[in-house]
BATOR-343867 format. One record per residue: x, z, y negated of N, C-alpha, C, O, CB in turn; residue in three letters. Coordinates in steps of 0.1 Angstrom, whole numbers, plus 2048, in hexadecimal, padded with zeros to 3 digits. Glycine has a CB too. Example, Ala and Ser with C-alpha at 12.3 -4.5 7.8 and 13.67 -1.06 7.14 Angstrom:
<pts>
+------+------+------+-------+-------+-------+------+------+------+------+------+------+-------+-------+-------+-----+
: n_px : n_pz : n_py : ca_px : ca_pz : ca_py : c_px : c_pz : c_py : o_px : o_pz : o_py : cb_px : cb_pz : cb_py : res :
+------+------+------+-------+-------+-------+------+------+------+------+------+------+-------+-------+-------+-----+
:  884 :  84E :  839 :   87B :   84E :   82D :  884 :  84E :  821 :  88E :  855 :  821 :   871 :   85A :   82D : ALA :
:  880 :  847 :  816 :   889 :   847 :   80B :  881 :  84F :  800 :  886 :  850 :  7F5 :   88D :   839 :   806 : SER :
+------+------+------+-------+-------+-------+------+------+------+------+------+------+-------+-------+-------+-----+
</pts>
This chain:
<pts>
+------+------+------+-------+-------+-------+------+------+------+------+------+------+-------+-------+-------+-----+
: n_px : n_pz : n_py : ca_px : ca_pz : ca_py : c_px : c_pz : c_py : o_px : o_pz : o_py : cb_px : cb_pz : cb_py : res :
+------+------+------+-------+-------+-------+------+------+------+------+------+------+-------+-------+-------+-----+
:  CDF :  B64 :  8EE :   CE5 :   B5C :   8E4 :  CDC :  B4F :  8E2 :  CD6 :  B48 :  8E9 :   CF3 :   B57 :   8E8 : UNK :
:  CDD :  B51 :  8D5 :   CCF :   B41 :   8D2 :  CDA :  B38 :  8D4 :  CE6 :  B3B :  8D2 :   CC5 :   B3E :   8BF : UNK :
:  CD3 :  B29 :  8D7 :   CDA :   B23 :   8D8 :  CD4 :  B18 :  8C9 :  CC9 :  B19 :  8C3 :   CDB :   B1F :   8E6 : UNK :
:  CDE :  B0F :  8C7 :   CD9 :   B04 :   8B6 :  CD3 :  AFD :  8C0 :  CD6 :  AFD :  8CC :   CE6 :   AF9 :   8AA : UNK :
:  CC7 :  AF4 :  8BA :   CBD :   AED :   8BE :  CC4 :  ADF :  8C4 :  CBF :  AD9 :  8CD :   CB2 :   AEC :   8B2 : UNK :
:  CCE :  ADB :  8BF :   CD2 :   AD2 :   8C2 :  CD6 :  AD0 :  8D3 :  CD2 :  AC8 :  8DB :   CDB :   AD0 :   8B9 : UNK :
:  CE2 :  ADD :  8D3 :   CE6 :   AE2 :   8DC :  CDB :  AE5 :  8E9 :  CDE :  AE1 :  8F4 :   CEC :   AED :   8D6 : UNK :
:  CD1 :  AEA :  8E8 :   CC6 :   AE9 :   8F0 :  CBC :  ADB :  8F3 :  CB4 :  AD7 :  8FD :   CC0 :   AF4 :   8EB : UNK :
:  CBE :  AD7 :  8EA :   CB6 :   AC7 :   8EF :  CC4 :  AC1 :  8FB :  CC2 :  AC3 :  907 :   CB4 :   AB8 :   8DB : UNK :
:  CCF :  ABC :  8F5 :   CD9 :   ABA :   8FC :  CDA :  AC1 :  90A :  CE0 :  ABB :  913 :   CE3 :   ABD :   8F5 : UNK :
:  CD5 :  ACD :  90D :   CD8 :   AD3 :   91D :  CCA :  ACD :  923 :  CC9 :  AC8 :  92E :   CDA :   AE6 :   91F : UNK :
:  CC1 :  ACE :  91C :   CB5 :   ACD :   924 :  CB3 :  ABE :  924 :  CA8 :  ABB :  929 :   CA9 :   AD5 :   920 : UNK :
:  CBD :  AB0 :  920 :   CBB :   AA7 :   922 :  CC5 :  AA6 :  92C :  CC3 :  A9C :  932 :   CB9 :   AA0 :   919 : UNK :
:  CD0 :  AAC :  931 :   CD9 :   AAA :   93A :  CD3 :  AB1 :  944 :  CD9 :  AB1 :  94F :   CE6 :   AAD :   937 : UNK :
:  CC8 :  AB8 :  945 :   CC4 :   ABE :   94F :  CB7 :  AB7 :  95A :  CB4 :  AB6 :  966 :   CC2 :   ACB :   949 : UNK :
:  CB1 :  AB1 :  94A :   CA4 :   AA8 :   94F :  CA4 :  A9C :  95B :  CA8 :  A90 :  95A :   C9F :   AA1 :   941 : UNK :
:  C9E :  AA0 :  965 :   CA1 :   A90 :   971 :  C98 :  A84 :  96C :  C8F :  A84 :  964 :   C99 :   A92 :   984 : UNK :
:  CA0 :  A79 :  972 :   C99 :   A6D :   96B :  C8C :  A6A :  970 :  C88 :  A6E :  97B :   CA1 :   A61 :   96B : UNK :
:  C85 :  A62 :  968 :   C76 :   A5A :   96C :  C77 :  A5B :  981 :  C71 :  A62 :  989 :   C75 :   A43 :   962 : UNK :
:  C81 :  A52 :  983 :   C84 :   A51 :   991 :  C83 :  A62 :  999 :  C7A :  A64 :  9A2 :   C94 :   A48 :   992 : UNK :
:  C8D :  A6D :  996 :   C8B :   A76 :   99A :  C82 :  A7A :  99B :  C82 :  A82 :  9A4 :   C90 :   A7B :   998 : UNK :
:  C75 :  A7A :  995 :   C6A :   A81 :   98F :  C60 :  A7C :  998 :  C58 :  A84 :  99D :   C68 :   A7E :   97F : UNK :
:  C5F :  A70 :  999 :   C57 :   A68 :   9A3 :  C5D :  A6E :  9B3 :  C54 :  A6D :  9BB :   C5B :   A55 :   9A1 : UNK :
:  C68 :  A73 :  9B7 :   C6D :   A70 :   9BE :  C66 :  A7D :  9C4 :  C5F :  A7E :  9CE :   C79 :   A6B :   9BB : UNK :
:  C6A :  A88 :  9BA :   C62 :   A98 :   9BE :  C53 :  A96 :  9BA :  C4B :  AA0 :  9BB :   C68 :   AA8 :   9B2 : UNK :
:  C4C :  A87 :  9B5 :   C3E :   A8C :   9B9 :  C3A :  A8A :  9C7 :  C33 :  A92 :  9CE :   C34 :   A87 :   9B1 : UNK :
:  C3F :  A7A :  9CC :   C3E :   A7A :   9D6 :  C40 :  A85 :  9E2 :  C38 :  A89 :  9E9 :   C43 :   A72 :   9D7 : UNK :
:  C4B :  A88 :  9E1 :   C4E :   A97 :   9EE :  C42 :  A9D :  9EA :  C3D :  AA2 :  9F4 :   C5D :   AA5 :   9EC : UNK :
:  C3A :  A9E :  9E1 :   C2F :   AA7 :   9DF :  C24 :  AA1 :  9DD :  C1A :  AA6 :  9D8 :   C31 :   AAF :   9D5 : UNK :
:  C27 :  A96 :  9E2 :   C16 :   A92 :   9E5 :  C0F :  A8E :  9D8 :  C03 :  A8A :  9D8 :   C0D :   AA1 :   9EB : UNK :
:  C13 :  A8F :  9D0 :   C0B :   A91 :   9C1 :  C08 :  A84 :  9BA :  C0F :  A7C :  9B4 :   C15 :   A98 :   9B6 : UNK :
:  BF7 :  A83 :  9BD :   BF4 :   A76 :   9BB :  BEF :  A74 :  9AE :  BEE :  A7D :  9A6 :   BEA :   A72 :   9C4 : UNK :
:  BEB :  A65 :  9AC :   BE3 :   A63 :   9A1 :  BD6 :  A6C :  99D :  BD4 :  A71 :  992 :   BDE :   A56 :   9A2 : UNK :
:  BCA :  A6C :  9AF :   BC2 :   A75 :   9AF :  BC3 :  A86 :  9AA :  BBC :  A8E :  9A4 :   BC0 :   A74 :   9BB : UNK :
:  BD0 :  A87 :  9AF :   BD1 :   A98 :   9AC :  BD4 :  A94 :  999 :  BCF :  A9C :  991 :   BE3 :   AA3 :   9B9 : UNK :
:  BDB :  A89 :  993 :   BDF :   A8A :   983 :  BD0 :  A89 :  97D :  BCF :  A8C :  971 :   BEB :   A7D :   97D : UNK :
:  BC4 :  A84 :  983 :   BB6 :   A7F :   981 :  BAF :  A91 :  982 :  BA7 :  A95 :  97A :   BB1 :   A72 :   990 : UNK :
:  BB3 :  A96 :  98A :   BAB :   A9F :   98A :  BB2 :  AAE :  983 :  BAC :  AB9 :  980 :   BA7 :   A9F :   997 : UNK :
:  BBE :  AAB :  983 :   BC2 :   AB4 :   979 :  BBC :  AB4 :  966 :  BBA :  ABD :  95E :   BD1 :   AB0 :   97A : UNK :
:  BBC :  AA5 :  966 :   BBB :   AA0 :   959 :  BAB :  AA5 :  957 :  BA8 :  AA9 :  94C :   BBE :   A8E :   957 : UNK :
:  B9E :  AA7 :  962 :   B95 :   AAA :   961 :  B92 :  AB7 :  95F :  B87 :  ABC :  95A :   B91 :   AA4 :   969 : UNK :
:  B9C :  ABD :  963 :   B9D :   AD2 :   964 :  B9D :  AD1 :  959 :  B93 :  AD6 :  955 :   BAC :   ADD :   96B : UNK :
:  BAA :  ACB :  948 :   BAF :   AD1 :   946 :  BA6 :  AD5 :  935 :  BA8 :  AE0 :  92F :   BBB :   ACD :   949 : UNK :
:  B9D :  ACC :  930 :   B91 :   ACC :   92A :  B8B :  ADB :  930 :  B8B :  AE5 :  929 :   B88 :   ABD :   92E : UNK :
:  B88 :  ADC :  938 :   B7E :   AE5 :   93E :  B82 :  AF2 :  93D :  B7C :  AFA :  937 :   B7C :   AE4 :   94B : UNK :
:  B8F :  AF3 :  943 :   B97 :   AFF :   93F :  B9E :  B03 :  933 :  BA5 :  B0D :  932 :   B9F :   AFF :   946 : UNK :
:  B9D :  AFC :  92A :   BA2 :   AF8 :   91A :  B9D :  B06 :  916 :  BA4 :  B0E :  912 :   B9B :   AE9 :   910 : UNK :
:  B90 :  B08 :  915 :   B90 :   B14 :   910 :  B97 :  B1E :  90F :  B9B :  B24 :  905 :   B88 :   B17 :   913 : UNK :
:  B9B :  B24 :  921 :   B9D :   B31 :   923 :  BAF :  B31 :  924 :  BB5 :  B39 :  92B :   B95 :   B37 :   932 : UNK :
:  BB8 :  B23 :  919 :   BC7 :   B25 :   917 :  BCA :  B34 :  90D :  BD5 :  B3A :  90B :   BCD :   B17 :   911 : UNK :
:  BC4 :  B35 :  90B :   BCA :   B43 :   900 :  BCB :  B4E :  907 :  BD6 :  B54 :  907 :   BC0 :   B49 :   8F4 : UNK :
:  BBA :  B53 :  911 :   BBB :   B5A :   918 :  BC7 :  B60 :  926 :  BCB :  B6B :  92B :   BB3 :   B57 :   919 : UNK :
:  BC8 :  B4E :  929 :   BD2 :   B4F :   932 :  BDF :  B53 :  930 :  BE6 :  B57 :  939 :   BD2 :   B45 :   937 : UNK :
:  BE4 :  B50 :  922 :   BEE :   B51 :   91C :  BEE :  B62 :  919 :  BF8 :  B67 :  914 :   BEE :   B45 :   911 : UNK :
:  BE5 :  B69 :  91B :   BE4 :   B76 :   915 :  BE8 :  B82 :  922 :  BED :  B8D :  922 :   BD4 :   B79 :   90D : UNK :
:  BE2 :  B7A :  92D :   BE0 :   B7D :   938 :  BEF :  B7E :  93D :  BF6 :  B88 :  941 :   BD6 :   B73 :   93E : UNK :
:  BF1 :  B71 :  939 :   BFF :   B75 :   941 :  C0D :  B7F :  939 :  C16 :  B85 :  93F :   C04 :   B65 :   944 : UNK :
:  C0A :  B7D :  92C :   C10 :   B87 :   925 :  C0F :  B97 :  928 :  C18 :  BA0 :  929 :   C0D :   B84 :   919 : UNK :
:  C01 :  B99 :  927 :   BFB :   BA7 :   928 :  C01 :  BA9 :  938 :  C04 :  BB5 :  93A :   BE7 :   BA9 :   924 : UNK :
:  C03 :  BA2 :  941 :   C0A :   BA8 :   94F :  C18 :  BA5 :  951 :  C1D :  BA9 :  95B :   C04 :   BA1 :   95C : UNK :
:  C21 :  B9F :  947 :   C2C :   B9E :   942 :  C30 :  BB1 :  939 :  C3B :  BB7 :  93B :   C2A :   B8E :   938 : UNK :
:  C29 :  BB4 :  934 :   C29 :   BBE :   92A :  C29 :  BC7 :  932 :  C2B :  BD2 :  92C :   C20 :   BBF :   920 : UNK :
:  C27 :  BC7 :  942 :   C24 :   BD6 :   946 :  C2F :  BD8 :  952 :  C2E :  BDF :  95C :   C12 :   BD8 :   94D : UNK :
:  C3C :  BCE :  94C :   C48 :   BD2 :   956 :  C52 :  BD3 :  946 :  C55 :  BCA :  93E :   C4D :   BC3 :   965 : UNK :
:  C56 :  BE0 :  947 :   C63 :   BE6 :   93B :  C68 :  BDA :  93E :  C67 :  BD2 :  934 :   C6F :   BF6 :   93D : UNK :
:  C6E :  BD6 :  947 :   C7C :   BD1 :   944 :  C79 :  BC4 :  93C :  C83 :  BBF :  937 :   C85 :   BCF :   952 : UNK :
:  C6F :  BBE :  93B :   C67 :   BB3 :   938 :  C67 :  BB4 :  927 :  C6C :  BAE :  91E :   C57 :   BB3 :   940 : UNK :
:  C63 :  BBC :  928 :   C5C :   BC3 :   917 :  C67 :  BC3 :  90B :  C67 :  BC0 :  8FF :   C57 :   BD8 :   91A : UNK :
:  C74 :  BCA :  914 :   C83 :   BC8 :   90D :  C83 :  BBA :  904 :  C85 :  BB9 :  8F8 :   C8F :   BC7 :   91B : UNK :
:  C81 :  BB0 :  90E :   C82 :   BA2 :   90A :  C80 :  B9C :  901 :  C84 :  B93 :  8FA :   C7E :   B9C :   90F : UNK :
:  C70 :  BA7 :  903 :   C62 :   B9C :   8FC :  C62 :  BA2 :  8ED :  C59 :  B9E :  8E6 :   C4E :   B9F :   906 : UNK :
:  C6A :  BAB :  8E6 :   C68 :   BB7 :   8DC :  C68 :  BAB :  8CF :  C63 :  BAF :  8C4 :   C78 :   BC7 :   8DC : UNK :
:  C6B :  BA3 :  8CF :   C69 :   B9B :   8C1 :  C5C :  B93 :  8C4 :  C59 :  B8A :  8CD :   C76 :   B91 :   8BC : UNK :
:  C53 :  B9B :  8B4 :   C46 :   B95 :   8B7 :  C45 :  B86 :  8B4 :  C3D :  B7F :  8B9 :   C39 :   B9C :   8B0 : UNK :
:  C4F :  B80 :  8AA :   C4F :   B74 :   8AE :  C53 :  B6C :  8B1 :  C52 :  B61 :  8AB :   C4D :   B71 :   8AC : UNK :
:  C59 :  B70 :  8BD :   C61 :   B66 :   8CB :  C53 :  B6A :  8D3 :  C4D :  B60 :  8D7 :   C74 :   B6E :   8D6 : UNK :
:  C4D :  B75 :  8D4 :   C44 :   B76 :   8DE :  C3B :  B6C :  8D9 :  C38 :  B63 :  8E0 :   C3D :   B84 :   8DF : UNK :
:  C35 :  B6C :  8CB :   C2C :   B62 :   8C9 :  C31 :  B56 :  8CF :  C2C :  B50 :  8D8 :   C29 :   B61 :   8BB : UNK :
:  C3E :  B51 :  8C8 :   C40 :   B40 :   8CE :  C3D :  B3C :  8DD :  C39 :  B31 :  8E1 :   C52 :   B3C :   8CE : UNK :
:  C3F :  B48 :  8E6 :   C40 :   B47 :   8F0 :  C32 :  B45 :  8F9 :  C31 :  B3E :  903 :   C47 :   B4F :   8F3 : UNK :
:  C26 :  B4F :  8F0 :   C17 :   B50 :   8F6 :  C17 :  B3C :  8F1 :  C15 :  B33 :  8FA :   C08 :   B5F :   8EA : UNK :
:  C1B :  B39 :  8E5 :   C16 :   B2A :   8E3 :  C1D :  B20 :  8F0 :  C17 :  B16 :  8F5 :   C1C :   B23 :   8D1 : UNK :
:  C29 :  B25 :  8F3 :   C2E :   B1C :   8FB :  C24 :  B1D :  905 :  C1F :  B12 :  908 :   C3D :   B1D :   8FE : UNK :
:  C1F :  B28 :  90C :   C19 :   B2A :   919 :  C0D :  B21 :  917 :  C0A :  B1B :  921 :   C15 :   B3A :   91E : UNK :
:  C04 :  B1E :  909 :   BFB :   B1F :   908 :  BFD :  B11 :  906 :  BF3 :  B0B :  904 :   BF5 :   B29 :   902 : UNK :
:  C0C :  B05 :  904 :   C0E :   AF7 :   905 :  C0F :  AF5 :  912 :  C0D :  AEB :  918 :   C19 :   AF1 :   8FE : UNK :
:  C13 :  AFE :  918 :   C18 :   AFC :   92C :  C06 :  AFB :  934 :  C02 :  AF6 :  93F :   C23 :   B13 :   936 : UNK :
:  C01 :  B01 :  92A :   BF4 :   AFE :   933 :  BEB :  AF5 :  932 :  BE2 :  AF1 :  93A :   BEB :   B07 :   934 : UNK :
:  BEE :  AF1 :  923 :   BE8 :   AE1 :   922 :  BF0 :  AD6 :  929 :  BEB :  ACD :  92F :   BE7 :   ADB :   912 : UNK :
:  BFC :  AD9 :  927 :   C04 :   AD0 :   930 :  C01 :  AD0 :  943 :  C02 :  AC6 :  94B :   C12 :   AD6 :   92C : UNK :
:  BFF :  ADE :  945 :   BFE :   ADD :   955 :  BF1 :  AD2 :  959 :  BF0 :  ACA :  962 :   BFB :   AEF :   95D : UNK :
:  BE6 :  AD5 :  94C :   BDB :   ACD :   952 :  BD9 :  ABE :  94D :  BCF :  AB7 :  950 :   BCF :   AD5 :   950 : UNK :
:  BE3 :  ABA :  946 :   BE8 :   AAC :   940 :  BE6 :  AA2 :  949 :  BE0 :  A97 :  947 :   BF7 :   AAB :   93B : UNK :
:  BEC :  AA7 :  957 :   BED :   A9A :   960 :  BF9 :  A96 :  961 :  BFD :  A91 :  96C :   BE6 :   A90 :   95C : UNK :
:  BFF :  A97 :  959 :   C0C :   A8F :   953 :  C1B :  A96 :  95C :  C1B :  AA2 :  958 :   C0D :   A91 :   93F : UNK :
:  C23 :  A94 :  962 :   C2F :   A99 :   96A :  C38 :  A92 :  965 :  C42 :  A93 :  96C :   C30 :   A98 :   978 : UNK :
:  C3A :  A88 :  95A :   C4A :   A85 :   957 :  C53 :  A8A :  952 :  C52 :  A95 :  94D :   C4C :   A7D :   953 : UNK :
:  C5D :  A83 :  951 :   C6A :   A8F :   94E :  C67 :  A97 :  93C :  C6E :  AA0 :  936 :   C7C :   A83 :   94D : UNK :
:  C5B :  A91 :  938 :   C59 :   A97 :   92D :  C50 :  AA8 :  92C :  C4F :  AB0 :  922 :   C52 :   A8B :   926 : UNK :
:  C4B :  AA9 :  93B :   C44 :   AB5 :   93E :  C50 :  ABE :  946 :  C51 :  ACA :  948 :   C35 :   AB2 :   947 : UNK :
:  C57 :  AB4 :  948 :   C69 :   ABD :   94E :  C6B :  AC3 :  944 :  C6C :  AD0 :  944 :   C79 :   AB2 :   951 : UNK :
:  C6C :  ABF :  93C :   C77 :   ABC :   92C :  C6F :  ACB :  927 :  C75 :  AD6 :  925 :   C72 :   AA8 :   91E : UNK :
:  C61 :  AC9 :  924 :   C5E :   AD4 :   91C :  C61 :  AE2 :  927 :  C67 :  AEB :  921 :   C4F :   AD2 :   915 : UNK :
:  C5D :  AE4 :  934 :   C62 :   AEE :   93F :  C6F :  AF2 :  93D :  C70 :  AFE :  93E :   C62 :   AEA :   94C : UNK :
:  C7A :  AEB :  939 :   C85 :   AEE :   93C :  C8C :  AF4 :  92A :  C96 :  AFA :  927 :   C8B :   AE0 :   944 : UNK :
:  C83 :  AEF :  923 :   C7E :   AF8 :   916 :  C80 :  B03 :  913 :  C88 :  B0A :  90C :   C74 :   AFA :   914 : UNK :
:  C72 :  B05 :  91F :   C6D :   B17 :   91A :  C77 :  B1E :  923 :  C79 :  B2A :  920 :   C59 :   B1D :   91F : UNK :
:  C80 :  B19 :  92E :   C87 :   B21 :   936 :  C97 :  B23 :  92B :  C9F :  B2B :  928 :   C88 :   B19 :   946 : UNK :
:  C95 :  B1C :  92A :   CA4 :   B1D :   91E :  CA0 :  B29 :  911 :  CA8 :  B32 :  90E :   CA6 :   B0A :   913 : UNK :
:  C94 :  B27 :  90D :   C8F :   B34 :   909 :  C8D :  B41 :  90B :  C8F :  B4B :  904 :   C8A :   B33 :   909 : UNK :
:  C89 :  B3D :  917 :   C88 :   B49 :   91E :  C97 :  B53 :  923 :  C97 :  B60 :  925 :   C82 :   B44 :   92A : UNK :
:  CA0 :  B4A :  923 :   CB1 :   B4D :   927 :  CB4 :  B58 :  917 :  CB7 :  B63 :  915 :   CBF :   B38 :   928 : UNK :
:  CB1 :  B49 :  90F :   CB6 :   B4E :   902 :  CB1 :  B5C :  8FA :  CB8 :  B63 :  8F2 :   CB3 :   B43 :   8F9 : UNK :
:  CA1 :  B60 :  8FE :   C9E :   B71 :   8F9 :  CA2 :  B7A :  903 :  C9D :  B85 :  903 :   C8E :   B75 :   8F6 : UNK :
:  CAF :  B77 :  910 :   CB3 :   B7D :   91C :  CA9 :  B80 :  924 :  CAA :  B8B :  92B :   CB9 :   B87 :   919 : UNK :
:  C9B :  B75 :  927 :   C98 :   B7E :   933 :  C99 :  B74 :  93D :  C97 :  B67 :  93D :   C88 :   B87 :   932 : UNK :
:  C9D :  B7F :  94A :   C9E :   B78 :   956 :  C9A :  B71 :  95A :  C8E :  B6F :  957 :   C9E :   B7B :   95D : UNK :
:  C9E :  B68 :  963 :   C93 :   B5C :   96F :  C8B :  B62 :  97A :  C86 :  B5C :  984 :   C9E :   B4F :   978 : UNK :
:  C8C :  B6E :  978 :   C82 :   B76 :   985 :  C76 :  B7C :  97E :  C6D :  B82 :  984 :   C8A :   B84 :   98F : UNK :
:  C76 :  B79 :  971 :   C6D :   B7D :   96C :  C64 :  B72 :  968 :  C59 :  B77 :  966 :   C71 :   B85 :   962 : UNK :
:  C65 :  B67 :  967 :   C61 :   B5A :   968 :  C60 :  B54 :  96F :  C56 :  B4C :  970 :   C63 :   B54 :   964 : UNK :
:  C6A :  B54 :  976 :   C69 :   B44 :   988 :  C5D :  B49 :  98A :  C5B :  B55 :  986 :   C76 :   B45 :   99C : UNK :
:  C52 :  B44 :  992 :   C4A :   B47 :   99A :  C3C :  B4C :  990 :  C32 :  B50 :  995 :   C50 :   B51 :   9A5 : UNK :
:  C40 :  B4B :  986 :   C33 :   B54 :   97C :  C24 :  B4A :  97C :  C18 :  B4E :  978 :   C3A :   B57 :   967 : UNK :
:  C27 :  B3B :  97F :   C1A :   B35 :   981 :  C10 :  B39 :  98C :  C04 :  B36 :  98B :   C1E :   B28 :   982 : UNK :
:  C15 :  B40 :  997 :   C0F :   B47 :   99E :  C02 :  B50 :  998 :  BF7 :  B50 :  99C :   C18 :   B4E :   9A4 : UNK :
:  C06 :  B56 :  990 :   BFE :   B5D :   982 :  BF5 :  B59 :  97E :  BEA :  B5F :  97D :   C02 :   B5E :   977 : UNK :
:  BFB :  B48 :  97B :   BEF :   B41 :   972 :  BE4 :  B3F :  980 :  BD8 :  B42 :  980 :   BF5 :   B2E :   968 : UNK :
:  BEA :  B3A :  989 :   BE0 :   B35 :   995 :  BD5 :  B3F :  99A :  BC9 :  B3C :  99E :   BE9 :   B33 :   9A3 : UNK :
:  BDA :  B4F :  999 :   BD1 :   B5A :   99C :  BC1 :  B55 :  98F :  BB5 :  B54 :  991 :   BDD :   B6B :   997 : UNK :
:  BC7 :  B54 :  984 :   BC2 :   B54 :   97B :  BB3 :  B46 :  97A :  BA7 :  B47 :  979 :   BCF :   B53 :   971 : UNK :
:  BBD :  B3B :  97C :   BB8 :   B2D :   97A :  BAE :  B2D :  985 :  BA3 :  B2D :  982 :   BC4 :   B21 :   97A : UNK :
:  BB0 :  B2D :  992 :   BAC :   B2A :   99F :  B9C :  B31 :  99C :  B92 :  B2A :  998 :   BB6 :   B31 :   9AE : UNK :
:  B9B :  B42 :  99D :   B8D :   B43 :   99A :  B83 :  B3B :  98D :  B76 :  B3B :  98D :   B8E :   B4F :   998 : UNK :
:  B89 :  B36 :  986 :   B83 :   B2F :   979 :  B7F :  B22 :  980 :  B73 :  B1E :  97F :   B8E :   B2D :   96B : UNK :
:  B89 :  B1B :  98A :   B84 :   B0C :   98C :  B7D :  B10 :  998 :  B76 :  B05 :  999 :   B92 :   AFF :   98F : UNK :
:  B78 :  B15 :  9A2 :   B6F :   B16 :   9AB :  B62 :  B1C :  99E :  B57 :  B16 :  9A0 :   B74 :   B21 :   9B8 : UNK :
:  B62 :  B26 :  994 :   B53 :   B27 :   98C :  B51 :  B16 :  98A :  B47 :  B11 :  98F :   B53 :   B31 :   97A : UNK :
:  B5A :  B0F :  983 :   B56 :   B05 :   97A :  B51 :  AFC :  984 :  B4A :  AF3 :  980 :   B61 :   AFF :   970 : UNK :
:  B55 :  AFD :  993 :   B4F :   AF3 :   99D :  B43 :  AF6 :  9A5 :  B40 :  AF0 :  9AF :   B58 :   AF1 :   9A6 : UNK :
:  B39 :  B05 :  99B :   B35 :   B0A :   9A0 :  B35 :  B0B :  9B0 :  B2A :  B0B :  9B6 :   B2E :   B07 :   99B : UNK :
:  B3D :  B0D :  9B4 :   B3F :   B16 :   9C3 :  B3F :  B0A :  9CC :  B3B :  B0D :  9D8 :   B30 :   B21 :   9C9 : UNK :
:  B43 :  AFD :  9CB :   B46 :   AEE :   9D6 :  B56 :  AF0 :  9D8 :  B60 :  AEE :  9D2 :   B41 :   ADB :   9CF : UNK :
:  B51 :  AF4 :  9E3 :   B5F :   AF3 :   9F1 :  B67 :  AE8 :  9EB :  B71 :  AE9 :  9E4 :   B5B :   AEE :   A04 : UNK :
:  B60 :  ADD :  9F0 :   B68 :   AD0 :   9EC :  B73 :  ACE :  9E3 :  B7E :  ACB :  9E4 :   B61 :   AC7 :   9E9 : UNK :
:  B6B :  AD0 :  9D8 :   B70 :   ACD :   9C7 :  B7A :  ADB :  9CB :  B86 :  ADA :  9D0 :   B60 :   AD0 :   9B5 : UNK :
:  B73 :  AE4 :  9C9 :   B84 :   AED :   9C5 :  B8E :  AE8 :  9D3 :  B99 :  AE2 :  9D1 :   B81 :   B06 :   9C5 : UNK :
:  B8B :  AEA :  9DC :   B97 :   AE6 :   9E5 :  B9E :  AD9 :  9DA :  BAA :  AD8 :  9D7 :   B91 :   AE1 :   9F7 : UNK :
:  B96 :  AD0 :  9D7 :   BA1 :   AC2 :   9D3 :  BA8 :  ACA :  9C9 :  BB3 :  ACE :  9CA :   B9B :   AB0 :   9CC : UNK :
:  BA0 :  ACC :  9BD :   BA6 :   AD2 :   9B1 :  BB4 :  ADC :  9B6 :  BBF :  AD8 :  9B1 :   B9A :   ADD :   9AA : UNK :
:  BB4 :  AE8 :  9BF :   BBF :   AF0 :   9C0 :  BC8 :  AEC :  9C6 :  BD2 :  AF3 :  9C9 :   BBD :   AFA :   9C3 : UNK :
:  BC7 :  ADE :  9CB :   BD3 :   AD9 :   9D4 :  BDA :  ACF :  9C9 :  BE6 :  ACD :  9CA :   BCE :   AD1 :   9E3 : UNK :
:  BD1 :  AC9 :  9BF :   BD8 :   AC4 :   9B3 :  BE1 :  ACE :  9AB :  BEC :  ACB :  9A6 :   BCF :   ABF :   9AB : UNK :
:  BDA :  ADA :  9AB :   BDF :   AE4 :   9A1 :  BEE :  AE6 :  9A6 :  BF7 :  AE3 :  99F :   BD6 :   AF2 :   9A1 : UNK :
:  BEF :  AEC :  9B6 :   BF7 :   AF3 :   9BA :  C02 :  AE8 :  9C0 :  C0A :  AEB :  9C9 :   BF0 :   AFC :   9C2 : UNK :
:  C01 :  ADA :  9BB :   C0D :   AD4 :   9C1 :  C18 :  AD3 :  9B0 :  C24 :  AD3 :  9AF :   C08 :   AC1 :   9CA : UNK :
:  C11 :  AD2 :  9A6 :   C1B :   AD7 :   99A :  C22 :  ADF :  998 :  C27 :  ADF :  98D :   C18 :   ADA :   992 : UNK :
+------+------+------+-------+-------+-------+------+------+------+------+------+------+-------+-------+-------+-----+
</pts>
């Protein structure tokens, strides 16, 4: 059931935690200025390969039926490759406030609304990481150091 636009701004602002909450889960997670510094430095670099990634993760989305059911309007599927492909400028933004909540809690309402499950999505950044991780060790040409900081920035988002 679609929901009116209105109606969905309204849940996902009663759902959104405040500035304070937000701070509150970066701290438990460690998530520094350094790691928003070096995210912000990935995400230029990796700018290129958002389409790909966005294809990537569809084309392994496409190869479970029950998935496919979901995905059958080509353009919900399109909106949705663009959303993936705003989630990844956003992951490497730097930026964690309730406004990078706001748009997450978006695409999940979306996601509800063309019926597909949360097991088909929770956990799907794992995907992107398969994906991303080998790209930021090329781009660090092969220094331990750098990718270790980089994927510990990556992987506390």
């Amino acid at each position: 059931m679609l929901l009116h636009q209105p109606t969905v701004d309204a849940l996902i602002d009663s759902m959104t935690p405040s500035a304070d909450e937000v701070q509150s889960r970066k701290d438990f997670l460690e998530f520094s200025e350094q790691d928003s510094r070096l995210l912000k430095e990935l995400g230029p670099l990796l700018a290129p390969l958002e389409d790909t990634f966005a294809d990537l993760l569809y084309q392994h989305l496409d190869s479970y039926p029950q998935i496919v059911a979901s995905l059958s309007n080509p353009e919900q599927l399109s909106q949705l490759k663009q959303k993936q492909r705003e989630y990844f400028k956003q992951v490497f933004a730097g930026d964690y406030g309730p406004d990078y909540i706001k748009s997450r809690l978006r695409v999940g309402v979306i996601y509800q609304q063309i019926g597909l499950e949360p097991r088909w999505y929770l956990g799907a950044y794992n995907k992107y990481l398969s994906w991303v991780l080998p790209e930021v060790m090329r781009l660090v040409d092969n220094d331990a150091e750098r990718f270790l900081a980089y994927s510990k920035a990556i992987n506390k988002i």
